[in-house]
SEZAKE-345044 format. One record per residue (C-alpha): x, y negated, z. Coordinates in steps of 0.05 Angstrom, whole numbers, plus 5000, padded with zeros to 4 digits. Example, Ala and Ser with C-alpha at 12.3 -4.5 7.8 and 13.67 -1.06 7.14 Angstrom:
! residues 2
524650905156;527350215143;
//
This chain:
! residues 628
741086158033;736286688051;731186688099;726487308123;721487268176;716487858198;709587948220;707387628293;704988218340;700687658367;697287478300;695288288288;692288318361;688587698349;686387958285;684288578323;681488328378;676387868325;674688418281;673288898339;677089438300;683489898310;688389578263;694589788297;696590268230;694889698192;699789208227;705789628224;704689758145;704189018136;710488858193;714289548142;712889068085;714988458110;721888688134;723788968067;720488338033;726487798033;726087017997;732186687972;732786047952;737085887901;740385157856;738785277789;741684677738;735784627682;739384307615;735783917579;732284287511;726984007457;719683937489;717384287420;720384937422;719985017506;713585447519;710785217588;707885827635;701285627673;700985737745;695485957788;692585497836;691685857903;689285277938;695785097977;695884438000;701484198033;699083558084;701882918063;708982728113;710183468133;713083668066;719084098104;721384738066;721385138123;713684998147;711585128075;714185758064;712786018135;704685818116;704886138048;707486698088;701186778132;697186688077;699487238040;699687708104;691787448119;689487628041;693788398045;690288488116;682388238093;683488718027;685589328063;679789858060;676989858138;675890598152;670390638210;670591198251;664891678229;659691858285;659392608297;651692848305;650393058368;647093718364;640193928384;640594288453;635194938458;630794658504;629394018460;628894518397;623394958435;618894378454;619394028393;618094808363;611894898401;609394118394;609894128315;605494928323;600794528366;601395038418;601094578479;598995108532;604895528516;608894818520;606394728588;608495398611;615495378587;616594658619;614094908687;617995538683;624695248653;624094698702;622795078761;629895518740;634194928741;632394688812;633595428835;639895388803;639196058761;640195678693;645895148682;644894648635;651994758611;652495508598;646295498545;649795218490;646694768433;641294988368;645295248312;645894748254;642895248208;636095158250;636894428247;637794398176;632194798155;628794278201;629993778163;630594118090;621894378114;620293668140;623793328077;619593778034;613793648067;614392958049;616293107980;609993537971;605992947996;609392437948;608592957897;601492957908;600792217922;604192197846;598792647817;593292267844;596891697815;598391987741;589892287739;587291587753;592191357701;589491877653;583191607665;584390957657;587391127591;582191447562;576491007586;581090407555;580790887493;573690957495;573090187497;577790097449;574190567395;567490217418;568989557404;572989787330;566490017320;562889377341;567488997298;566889437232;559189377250;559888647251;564088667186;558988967159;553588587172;556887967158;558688227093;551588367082;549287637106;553887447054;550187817001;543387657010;545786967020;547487066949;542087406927;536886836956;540586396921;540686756854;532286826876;531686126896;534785936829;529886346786;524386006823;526885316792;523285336723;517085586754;516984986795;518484546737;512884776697;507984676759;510683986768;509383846691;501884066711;500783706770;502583086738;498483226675;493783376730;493782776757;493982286689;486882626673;484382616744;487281806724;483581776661;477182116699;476381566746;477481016699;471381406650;467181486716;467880706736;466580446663;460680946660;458180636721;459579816701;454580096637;449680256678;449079746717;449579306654;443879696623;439479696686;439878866695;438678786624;432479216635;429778816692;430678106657;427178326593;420978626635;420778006679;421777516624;418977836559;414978396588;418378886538;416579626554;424779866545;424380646530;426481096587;432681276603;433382076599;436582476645;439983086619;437483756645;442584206689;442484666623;444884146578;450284036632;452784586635;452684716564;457184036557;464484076561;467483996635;473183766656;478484126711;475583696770;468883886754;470584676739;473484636806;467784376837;463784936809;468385456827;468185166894;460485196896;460185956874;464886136922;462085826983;454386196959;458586816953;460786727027;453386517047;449887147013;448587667071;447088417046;441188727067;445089337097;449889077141;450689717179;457290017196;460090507158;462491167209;469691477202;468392237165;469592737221;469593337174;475493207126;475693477066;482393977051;488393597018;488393786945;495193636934;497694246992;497194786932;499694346881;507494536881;505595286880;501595066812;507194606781;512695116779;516694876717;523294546744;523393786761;525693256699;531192786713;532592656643;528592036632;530091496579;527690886558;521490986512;518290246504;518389546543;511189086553;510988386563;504388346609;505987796653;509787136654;512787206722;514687826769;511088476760;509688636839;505389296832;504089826785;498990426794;495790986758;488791106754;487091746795;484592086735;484991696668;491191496630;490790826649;494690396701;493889766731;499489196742;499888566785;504288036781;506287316814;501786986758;495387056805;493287596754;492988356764;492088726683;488489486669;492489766612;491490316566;497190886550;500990956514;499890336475;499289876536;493989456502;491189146556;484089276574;481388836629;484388276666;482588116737;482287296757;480386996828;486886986870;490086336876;496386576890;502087116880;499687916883;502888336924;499589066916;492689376883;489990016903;484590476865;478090656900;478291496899;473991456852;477491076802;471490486794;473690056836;479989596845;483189256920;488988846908;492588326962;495287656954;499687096981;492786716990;491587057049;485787537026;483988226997;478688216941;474588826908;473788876838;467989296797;472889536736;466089626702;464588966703;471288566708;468988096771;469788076839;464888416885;467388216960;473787886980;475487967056;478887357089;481787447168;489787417170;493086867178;499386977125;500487227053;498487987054;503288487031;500489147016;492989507020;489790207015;484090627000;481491047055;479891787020;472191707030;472691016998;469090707055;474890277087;480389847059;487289707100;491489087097;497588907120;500688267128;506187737141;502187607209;504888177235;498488537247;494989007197;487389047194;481089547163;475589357127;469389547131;466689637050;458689697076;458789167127;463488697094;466988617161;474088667195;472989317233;479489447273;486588997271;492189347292;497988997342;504489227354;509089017305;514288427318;515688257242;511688227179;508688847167;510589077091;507389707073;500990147093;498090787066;493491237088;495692007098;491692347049;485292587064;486092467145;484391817189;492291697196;495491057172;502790927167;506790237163;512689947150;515489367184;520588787177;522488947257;525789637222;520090107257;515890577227;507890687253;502391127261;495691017278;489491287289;484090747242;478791017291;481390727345;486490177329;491690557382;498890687362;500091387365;506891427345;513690977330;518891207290;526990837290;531990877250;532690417199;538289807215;534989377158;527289097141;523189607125;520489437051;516490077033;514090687067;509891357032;507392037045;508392646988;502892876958;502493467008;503592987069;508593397107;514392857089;514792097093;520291657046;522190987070;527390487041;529589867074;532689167054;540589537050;538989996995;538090617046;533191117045;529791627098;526992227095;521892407156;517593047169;511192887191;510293517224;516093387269;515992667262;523392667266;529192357207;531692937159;536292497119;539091917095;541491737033;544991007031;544290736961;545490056978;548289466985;542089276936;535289266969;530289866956;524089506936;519290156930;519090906943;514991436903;514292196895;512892476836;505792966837;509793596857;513093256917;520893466892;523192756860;523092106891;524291556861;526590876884;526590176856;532989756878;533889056882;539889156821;534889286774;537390196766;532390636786;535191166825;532291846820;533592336885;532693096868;530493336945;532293986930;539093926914;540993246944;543792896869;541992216860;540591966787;541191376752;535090986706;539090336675;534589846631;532489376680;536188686663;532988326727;531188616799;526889296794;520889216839;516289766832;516090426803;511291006786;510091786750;505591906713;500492436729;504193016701;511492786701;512992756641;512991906650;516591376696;512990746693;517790096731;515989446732;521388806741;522288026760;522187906688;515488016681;515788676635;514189446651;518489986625;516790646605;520991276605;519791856578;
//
C-alpha cells in the first residue's frame, strides 16, 4: 500500500506571509520534491536469529512524539511529513533582495562640493540661482541626470583616507608615548639594578666589618684579662692598705693612752714621739694609692701655674716659600718600588698607632695603645727616650719644625707637649670632649691642631696655653688634620666621608670636598702641596689637586680598610697602610700598584725615610718593620 501526499499551498503562504519574504520559488522546489518523494509500506516476516551474532543499528532521536490514544498510522506519517517539509524550508539559504544605491543627483554633489571647500557665499549664490530656474521652468529636475559614480567614489575613497590618515596619526601618537614609556621603564629599571648591586654591596661590606670587629673585639680579650688581673691585685693591696692604716691607727691610740696614764699616775716624762720629715717620706717606699695621690697633686699645680706671658701668639702673615716646591727637580733618580723586609722591632706590647721621622735626624718616634709614645735611633732602633703621662691609648705625635719638641694625642681626651731634651711634659691642653685622633704642627711652631671624636677640631695656642679657634662643621668624628705646608690652611678628614679646608685664622670653612662612599680614615698633602691623598674605611684611595680642588683618581684597593696615606719626599710614591696587613705602593706616574707583604696582623701606619731609600710600617702586633 502506498501512500503520497504533497505540500499544502496554504502552509507555504502562511510560511510566507510570517517570514515577510518571497518564498514562492522555494514552495514549488519543495511541492517538485514532494511529488517525486513516495512512502510504501510494506509486511516484512523477521525469523527469529541468535541475539549474539545480530548487530543492532542505533536510531536517531528527532524528538517525535506521538500523543498517547492517537497512535493512527496515517496522522503519524502525515506529521513527520510536515516536519520534514518545515526543517528543508528553515535550512534553505534566504536570498534578500540587494538594495541598489541610489545615486547622488548634481545639485546635492555641488552643495555638498562647495560646503566641504567652505565656500558658503558661492553656496548661497548657486541655491538662489538654481532655485530661481526651476520655478521659471528653464531647468527640469528630470533632464539633469545623476553624479557619475566615479565622482562618488573618489568621495568616499578621499573621505576614507582622510580618516585613515587621522587613525594613522592617532597610532603614532600612540606608538611615541609608548616609546617613551619604554624607555623611561628602562631607565628605572637600570636605576634600581643599580640600587640593588649598590645595596649588595654594601651589605656585603656590613658583612665584613662585622667580621672584622669581631676578629678586633676578640684581640681585645687578653688585654682585658690582664687589666682585670690588675684591678683585682689592685684592689687586694688597696685591701691590705686599709687593714695596715687601721692597725697603725689602734697603735696609736694604744700608745697615746698609755702615755697619759703613766704621766697622770707616775709622772714619767715618756720621750717624744717623732714625726718624720716630708724628706724622709718621700725617700720611704710608697705604695700605688699614695703614688697616685702624688701624681694627682703635681698635676693639679701644673694646671694652677699661670705663665708670666700669656699673650697671644699672631698668625705669620709673611710665609716663608715651601722648600719642598724644588725638591722633585733635585731628586731626579727614578722612584724605588723594590722594597724588602730588612729587620722587625718589638717596641710596644700592644698596637703601634703612629710612626714619624724626625725632620732632620735619623731618628723616629712611635706611639702605641700602651699609653707610651718611644724616640728610637736608626738603624739599630735602640730606643732612646720614652714619653709617659697619657692615661690612655695614642693616636698620633707630631714634631715641632724644629725637631725639639714632641705633640702627641690620646684617647684621654688631651694633647700634651713634650721637651725631647728633657723627656717630660711641658703643657698638656684639655678642651674636647672625646678621644682625639690626630694633631699637627703649624710651620712657625706657634700653634698645635687637634682633631677629635667630638666632631670638632680645635688650635692651640703654644704662648698662651689656650684653645684659640674650634672648628664646626663636621657631622662624624673627625680623623685626620694637617697643616698645608708652610701656609695657614688646614685640611681634615671625616667619618661623615667629607673632606675640609680651613682658614686657622679665622675658624671659617673655606672649602668641602665629596667623594668618598666610606669613613674617611686619613688625609695628606705632598711635599709640594699641589696634591692631596685620602683613603677611606673600603680600601679606596683619592687623588685631589689642590689647585683645582677637584678628584683626579681613584684607585679601589679594598675591601680591607686603608688605615694611612704617605708620599714619599719627591711626591711620586704613595704609600698606603691597609687594614690586611700589605702595604700597597702606588707609582703616580705610571698608575701600578705594588705589593709590601710581612705584616702578620693589621698594618696601621706607614712612613719613608728622608731619602727613600727606607719604608718604616708599624702593626696591631705591636712591632715596626723596616724595608729597605
Amino acid at each position: 500500500m502506498a501512500a503520497k501526499q504533497g505540500m499544502p499551498a496554504s502552509a507555504l503562504r502562511v510560511l510566507e506571509e510570517a517570514l515577510g519574504m518571497d518564498l514562492t520559488a522555494a514552495g514549488d522546489t519543495a511541492e517538485a520534491v514532494a511529488a517525486e518523494g513516495a512512502y510504501y509500506l510494506e509486511q516484512v516476516t523477521i525469523t527469529e536469529t541468535s541475539e549474539d551474532d545480530y548487530e543492532y543499528e542505533e536510531i536517531p532521536d528527532d524528538n517525535v512524539s506521538i500523543p498517547e490514544g492517537e497512535e493512527d498510522l496515517a496522522k503519524a506519517i502525515q506529521m513527520v511529513q510536515e516536519q520534514a517539509t518545515d526543517t528543508q524550508i528553515l535550512e534553505q539559504k534566504t536570498v534578500l533582495p540587494s538594495k541598489q544605491p541610489t545615486p547622488e543627483v548634481i545639485e546635492d554633489f555641488l552643495c555638498n562640493f562647495l560646503i566641504k571647500m567652505g565656500m558658503t557665499r558661492t553656496l548661497d549664490c548657486f541655491q538662489s540661482e538654481w532655485y530661481e530656474l526651476i520655478q521659471k521652468g528653464v531647468i527640469e529636475l528630470r533632464d539633469i541626470g545623476n553624479v557619475p559614480d566615479v565622482y562618488t567614489q573618489n568621495m568616499l575613497l578621499e573621505n576614507e583616507n582622510k580618516n585613515l590618515k587621522k587613525d594613522l596619526k592617532h597610532y603614532k601618537q600612540a606608538a611615541d608615548k609608548a616609546r617613551e614609556d619604554l624607555l623611561k621603564t628602562q631607565k628605572e629599571r637600570d636605576f634600581h639594578r643599580m640600587h640593588h648591586k649598590r645595596i649588595v654591596q654594601e651589605k656585603n661590606k656590613l658583612i665584613n666589618d662585622l667580621k672584622g670587629l669581631k676578629l678586633h673585639y676578640a684581640s681585645y680579650e687578653p688585654t682585658i684579662r690582664v687589666l682585670h688581673e690588675k684591678h683585682q691585685a689592685l684592689l687586694k693591696q688597696k685591701m691590705l692598705t686599709s687593714l695596715e692604716r687601721d692597725r697603725a691607727v689602734g697603735q696609736i691610740s694604744g700608745l697615746q693612752a698609755t702615755l697619759k696614764h703613766m704621766e697622770i699616775g707616775h709622772n714619767y716624762h715618756a720621750s717624744e714621739i717623732r714625726v718624720v720629715p716630708n724628706s724622709e717620706k718621700e725617700n720611704a717606699p710608697e705604695g700605688p694609692t699614695q703614688k697616685g695621690l702624688r701624681e694627682a697633686r703635681e698635676k693639679n699645680k701644673c694646671k694652677t701655674k699661670i705663665k708670666a706671658n700669656t699673650k697671644d701668639s699672631e698668625f705669620p702673615t709673611d710665609m716663608q716659600p715651601n722648600p719642598n716646591l724644588y725638591l722633585c727637580k733635585e731628586n731626579i733618580g727614578p722612584a724605588k718600588f723594590d722594597y724588602k723586609l730588612n729587620n722587625i722591632f718589638r717596641l710596644h706590647e700592644l698596637p703601634v698607632s703612629c710612626i714619624i721621622m724626625h725632620p732632620r735626624k735619623d731618628i723616629l718616634v712611635t706611639c702605641g695603645e700602651d699609653r707610651l709614645w718611644k724616640l728610637v735611633g736608626l738603624p739599630k732602633g735602640n730606643v732612646l727616650l720614652t714619653g709617659f703621662g697619657h692615661t690612655d691609648w695614642l693616636s698620633k705625635c707630631c714634631f715641632h719644625p724644629g725637631g725639639n719638641k714632641l705633640a702627641t694625642s690620646s684617647g684621654d681626651t688631651t694633647v700634651k707637649l713634650w721637651d725631647l731634651s728633657k723627656g717630660n711634659c711641658i703643657l698638656t691642653f684639655e678642651g674636647h670632649n672625646h678621644a682625639v685622633w690626630s694633631c699637627t704642627w703649624h710651620s712657625c711652631g706657634d700653634f698645635v691642631a687637634s682633631s677629635s671624636l667630638d666632631t670638632t677640631s680645635k688650635i692651640w695656642d703654644v704662648n698662651s696655653e689656650r684653645c684659640r679657634c674650634t672648628l664646626y662643621g663636621h657631622t662624624d668624628s673627625v680623623n685626620s688634620i694637617e697643616f698645608f705646608p708652610c701656609s695657614n690652611t688646614l685640611l681634615t678628614g671625616s667619618a661623615d666621608k667629607s673632606l675640609s679646608l680651613w682658614d686657622a685664622r679665622t675658624g671659617n670653612c673655606e672649602q668641602s670636598l665629596y667623594g668618598h662612599m666610606h669613613s674617611i680614615n686619613d688625609a695628606t698633602f705632598t711635599p709640594r702641596g699641589h696634591m692631596i691623598a685620602s683613603c677611606d674605611a673600603c680600601g679606596v684611595t683619592k687623588l685631589w689637586d689642590f689647585r683645582k680642588l677637584s678628584p683626579v683618581v681613584s684607585i679601589d684597593i679594598g675591601p680591607s680598610p686603608g688605615n694611612e696615606v704617605n708620599f714619599d719626599s719627591s711626591g711620586r710614591v704613595l704609600a698606603q697602610a691597609s687594614g690586611s696587613g700589605v702595604i700597597h705602593l702606588l707609582d703616580l706616574k705610571s698608575g701600578q700598584i705594588h705589593k709590601l707583604m710581612g705584616h702578620e696582623t693589621e698594618a696601621h701606619t706607614v712612613v719613608f725615610s728622608h731619602d727613600g731609600e727606607y719604608l718604616f710600617s708599624g702593626g696591631s702586633d705591636g712591632t715596626v718593620r723596616t724595608w729597605s
